[in-house]
Structures are given as structure tokens and as C-alpha cells.
C-alpha positions in Angstrom: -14.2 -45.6 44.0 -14.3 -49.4 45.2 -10.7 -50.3 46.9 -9.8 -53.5 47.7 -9.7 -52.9 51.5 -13.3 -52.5 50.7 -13.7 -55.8 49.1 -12.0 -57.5 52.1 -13.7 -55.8 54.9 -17.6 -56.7 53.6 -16.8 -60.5 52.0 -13.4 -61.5 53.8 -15.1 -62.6 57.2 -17.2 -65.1 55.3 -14.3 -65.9 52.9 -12.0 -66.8 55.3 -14.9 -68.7 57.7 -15.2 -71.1 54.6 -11.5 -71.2 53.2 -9.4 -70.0 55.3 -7.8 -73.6 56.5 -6.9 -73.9 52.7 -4.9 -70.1 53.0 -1.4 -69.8 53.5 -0.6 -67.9 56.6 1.3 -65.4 54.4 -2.2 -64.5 52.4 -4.3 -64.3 55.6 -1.8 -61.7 56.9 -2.2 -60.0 53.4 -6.2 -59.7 53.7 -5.7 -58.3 57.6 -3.1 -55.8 56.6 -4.9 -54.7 53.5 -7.9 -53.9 55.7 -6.7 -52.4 58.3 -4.1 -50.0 56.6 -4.3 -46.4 57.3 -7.2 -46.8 59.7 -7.3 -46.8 63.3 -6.6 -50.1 63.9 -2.8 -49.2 63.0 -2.4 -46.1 64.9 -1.7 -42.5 63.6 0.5 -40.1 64.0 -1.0 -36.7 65.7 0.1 -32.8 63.8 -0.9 -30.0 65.4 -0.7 -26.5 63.8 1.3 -24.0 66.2 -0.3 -21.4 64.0 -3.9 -22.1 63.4 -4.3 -25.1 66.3 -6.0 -27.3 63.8 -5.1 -30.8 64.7 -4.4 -33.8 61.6 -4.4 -37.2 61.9 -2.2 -39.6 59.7 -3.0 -43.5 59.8 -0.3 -45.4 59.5 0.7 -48.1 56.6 0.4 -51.8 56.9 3.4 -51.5 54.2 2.6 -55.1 53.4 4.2 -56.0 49.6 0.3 -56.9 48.7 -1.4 -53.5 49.9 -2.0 -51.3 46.3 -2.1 -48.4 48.8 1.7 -48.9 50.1 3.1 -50.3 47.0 2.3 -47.4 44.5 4.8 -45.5 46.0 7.3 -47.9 46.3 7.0 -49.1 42.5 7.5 -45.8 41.3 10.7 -45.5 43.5 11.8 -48.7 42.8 11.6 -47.9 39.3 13.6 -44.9 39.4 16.0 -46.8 41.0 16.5 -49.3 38.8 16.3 -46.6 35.8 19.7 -45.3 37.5 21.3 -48.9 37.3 20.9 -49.0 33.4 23.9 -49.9 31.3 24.2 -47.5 28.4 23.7 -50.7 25.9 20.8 -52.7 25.0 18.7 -55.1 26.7 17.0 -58.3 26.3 13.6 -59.7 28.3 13.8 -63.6 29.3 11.1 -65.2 31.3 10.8 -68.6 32.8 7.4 -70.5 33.3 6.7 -73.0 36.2 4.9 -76.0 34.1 1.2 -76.4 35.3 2.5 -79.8 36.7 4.4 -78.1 39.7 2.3 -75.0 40.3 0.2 -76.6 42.8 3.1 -78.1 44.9 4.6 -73.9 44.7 1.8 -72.6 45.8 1.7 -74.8 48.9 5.5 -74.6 49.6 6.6 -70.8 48.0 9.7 -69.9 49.7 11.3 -73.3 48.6 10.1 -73.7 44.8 10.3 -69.7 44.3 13.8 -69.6 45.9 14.7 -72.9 43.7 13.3 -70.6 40.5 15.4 -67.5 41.0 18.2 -70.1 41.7 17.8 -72.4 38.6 17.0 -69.8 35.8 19.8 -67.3 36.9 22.2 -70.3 36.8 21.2 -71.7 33.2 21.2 -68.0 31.5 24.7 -67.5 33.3 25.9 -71.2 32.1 24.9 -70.4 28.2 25.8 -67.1 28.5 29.3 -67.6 29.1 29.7 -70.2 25.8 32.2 -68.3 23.8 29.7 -69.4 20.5 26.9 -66.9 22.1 28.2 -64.0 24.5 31.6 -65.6 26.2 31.2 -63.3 29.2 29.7 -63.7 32.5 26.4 -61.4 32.5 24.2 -59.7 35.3 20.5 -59.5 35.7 18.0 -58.2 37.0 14.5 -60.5 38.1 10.7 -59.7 39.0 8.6 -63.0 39.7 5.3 -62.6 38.6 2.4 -65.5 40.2 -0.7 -64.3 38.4 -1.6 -63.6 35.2 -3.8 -60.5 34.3 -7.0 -62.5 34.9 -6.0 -63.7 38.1 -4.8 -67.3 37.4 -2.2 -68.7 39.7 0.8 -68.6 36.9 3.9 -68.3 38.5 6.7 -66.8 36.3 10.3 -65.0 36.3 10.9 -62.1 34.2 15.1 -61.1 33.8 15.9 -57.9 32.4 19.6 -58.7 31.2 22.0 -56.0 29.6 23.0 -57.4 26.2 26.4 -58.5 27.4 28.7 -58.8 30.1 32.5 -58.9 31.7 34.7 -61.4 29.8 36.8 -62.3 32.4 39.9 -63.1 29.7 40.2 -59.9 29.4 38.6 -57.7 31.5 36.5 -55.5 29.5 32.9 -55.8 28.4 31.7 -57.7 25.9 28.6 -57.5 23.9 25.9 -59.6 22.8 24.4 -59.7 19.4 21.5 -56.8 19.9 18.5 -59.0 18.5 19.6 -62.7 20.1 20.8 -63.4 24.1 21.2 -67.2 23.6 19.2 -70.2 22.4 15.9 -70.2 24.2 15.2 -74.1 23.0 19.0 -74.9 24.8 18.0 -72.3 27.5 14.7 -74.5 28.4 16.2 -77.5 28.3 19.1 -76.4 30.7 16.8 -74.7 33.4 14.4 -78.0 33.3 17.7 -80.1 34.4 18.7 -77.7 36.8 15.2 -77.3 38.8 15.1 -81.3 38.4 18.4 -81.6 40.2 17.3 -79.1 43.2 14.0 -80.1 43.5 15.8 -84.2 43.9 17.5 -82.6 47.4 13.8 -82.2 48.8 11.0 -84.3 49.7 8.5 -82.9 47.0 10.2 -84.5 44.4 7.8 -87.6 44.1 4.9 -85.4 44.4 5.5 -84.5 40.8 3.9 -86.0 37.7 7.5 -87.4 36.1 6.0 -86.4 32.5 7.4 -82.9 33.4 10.4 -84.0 33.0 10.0 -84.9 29.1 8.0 -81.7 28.2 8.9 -78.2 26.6 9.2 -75.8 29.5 8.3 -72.1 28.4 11.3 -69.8 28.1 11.0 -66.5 26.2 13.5 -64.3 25.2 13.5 -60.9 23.2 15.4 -57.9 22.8 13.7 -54.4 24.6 15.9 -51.6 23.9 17.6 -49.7 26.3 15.4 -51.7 28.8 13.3 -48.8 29.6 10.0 -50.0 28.6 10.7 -53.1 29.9 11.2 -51.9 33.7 8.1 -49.6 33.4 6.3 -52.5 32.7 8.2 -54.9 35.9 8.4 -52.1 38.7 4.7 -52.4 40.0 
């Protein structure tokens, strides 16, 4: 079977000889790790059999977020993890979309605009979230951002797994949420859009952006998943 280590070690040396002054630092580190994990260029780790005297090597992992190799494991832990963290009530699935407009100023600058997304989103589901008219409680979350779609297009998105309801701080016990409807996705664009607007006028990238963003739908989805289950199987890896 092909891996991608593979891939990288016979076409990344040409690859990055033709685009690697385009390449974040963060993704030439990626390629290296991902080709040299558990080969000898990391080390090992030496067993020896008292018994028999047969001797075993063990390669060490890059454990770089990227490497499929290192993050199996760590998915499937996470995910147990997160499985213990349920609330025993249901759940609902809301993701926020990056409009086209912006993705290319992300991708060059991903620890601010990724940051500002976590920031933003969370803050606009807290804000309508607490309206007495649709939960009246401040609520938790949990989010996965997501930069690809499934044929490899730079698509950067936010996925919340958010119990349906939270702690109504009036009078100190939970309260729920209707189990088919969080809150008002049209309301809920139009909030985070003002919001990411707002933080992204404190930097100098702002006038790098097409202002036409600014009058557009931004894509917000919302829907209910259950006990939320399904819905982390589906975010772990």
C-alpha cells in the first residue's frame, strides 16, 4: 500500500525546488516530518530479549498533527475522550464558513484569521444563545476547524458540537434548548460577519479584503445530531 511518506519522499524534492518559496514554513515542516517518521532519520529506541537475545528496533514518531501515521492513534483517543465529556441531553452541529473572499489572506496569515474564527463564531453562538426568546442560558461547545474539503480544496471551516442548552445563570440550573432548533442561523450569520469585521478592523489585513464581503450571506449551518455521538465520530480524525 502507497503512504503518503511515499508520495513525499519520490515527488517532494522537485515539489518543493519549484514551490517551496510559495510554502508556509508550517507545511514544509509537515512534508519533512511526514517523511522521515519512524525511520532512521528520527532515531529508535533499542529492546533486547533477556530470554531469547533477539534485538528490535522501534523508530520513533515525528508526532506532527499532519502525519496519518501519528494521528490515528490520537483521533481515536481523542474521541474517547470527548465521548466521556457528553452531556446526557441532545446535541446540535453548527459550522461557520470563511467566504472565498478571505481564504487567501488565511492561508497566508493562519494563526491570526484562524484564531480570529474560533474567537468570532464562539462569541456570536454565545451572544444569541443567551436571548431569553431562544435558549436564555450561557452554553458550552466544543470546535474542530476543518481547511479542506474531501477533494482537497482549501475550504476553511469551524464545526461546534454544542449540547442543546446550557446554565441559566438566574437560576442556576440547566436549561434546555428546543431539541430540533439552537437559534436562528440567518441572525447567527449575520452576527458572526460583524464580529470577524470588527477584529479583522484591529489588523492591517483589513484593506486587503474585497469590501463586497461585507454585504454577502456568510454560510452558517445548524442541525440537531442526537446525543452527539455520530457527530464526534465524524470530527475526531
Amino acid at each position: 500500500m502507497v503512504e503518503l511518506a511515499d508520495i513525499f519522499l519520490q515527488y517532494g524534492p522537485e515539489y518543493r525546488a519549484k514551490f517551496g518559496t510559495k510554502m508556509l514554513p508550517s507545511h514544509l515542516r509537515a512534508m519533512q516530518d511526514i517523511e522521515m517518521c519512524r525511520s532512521e532519520a528520527m532515531g529508535a529506541h533499542l529492546y533486547l530479549c533477556q530470554d531469547c537475545g533477539k534485538i528490535h528496533y522501534s523508530y520513533h514518531s515525528c508526532q506532527n498533527r499532519n502525519c496519518p501515521k501519528c494521528m490515528n492513534d490520537r483521533a481515536e483517543i481523542c474521541l474517547q475522550k470527548q465521548k466521556e465529556l457528553l452531556l446526557p441531553t441532545h446535541y446540535h452541529l453548527t459550522t461557520f464558513t470563511l467566504p472565498k473572499e478571505i481564504r487567501p489572506v488565511a492561508r497566508s496569515n493562519q494563526k491570526l484569521i484562524y484564531g480570529m474564527l474560533f474567537t468570532t463564531s464562539a462569541v456570536a453562538l454565545q451572544k444569541l444563545a443567551s436571548d431569553p426568546r431562544f435558549i436564555g442560558a450561557e452554553i458550552g461547545m466544543a470546535g474542530i476547524l476543518h481547511t479542506w474539503t474531501r477533494d482537497m480544496l482549501y475550504h476553511p471551516h469551524l464545526h461546534y458540537i454544542v449540547p442543546g442548552g446550557g446554565f441559566d445563570p438566574q437560576t442556576g440550573r440547566w436549561k434546555p434548548s428546543r431539541e430540533k432548533f439552537l437559534v436562528p442561523v440567518p441572525a447567527l450569520s449575520v452576527i458572526f460577519r460583524a464580529k470577524f469585521r470588527d477584529e479583522l478592523k484591529k489588523t492591517d489585513l483589513y484593506d486587503s479584503i474585497d469590501l463586497h464581503v461585507w454585504e454577502k450571506d456568510w454560510v452558517v449551518h445548524s442541525k440537531p445530531v442526537g446525543n452527539g455521538e455520530n457527530a464526534l465520530k465524524y470530527l475526531a480524525p
